[in-house]
C-alpha positions in Angstrom: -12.0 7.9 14.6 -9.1 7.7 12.7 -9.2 8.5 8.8 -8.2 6.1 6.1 -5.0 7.1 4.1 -5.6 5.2 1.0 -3.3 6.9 -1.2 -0.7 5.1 1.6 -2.7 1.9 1.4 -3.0 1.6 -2.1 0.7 1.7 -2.6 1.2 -0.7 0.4 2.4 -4.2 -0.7 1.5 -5.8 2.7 -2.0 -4.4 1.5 -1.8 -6.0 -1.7 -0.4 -9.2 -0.2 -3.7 -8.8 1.8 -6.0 -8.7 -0.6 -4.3 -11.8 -2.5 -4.3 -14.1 0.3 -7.8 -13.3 1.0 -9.8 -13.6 -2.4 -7.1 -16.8 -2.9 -8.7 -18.5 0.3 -12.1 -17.5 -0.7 -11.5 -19.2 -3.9 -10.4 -22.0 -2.4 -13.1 -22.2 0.3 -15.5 -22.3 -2.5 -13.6 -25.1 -4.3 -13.0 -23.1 -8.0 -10.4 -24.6 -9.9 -6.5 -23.6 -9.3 -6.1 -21.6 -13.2 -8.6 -19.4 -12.2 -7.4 -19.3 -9.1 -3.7 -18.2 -10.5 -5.5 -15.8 -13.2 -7.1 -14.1 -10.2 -4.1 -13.5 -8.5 -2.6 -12.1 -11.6 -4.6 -9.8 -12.0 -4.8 -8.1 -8.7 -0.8 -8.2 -8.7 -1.2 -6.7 -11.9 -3.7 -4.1 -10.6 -1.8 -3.4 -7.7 1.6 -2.5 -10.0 -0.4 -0.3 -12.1 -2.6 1.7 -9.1 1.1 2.2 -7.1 3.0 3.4 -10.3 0.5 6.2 -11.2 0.1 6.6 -7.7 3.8 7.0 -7.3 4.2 9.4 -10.6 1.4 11.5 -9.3 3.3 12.3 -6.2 6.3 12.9 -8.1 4.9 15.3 -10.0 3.1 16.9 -7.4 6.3 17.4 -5.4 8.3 18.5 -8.5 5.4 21.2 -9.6 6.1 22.1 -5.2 9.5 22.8 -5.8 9.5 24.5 -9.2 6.7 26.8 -7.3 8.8 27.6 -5.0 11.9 27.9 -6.6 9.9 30.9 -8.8 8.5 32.2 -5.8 12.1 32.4 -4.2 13.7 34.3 -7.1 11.2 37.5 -7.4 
């Protein structure tokens, strides 16, 4: 069995697109009105932003803290 990459999938906007489309139909299926409908999406979209950009900064810094590493390592 294959193991989840979520740092991959959380940064993913055909995941988040996923995730829209599916708690928009649900809404929908269950007939709740279209403003909450839209505030719903908004905020996933909004959640989705923020979860990539820290992901994204945290893998910036990780490779940066990589290369300073090595860079000291390389000149002892």
């Amino acid at each position: 069995m294959e193991k989840i990459n979520w740092k991959q999938k959380l940064t993913s906007r055909k995941f988040w697109c996923a995730i829209v489309g599916f708690v928009t139909a649900i809404l929908t299926a269950f007939k709740v009105n279209e403003m909450t409908i839209e505030q719903v999406t908004a905020i996933i979209s909004a959640t989705a932003v923020l979860i990539a950009y820290i992901i994204g900064e945290g893998m910036v810094d990780t490779a940066r803290a990589k290369s300073e590493s090595a860079e000291k390592t390389e000149g002892q």
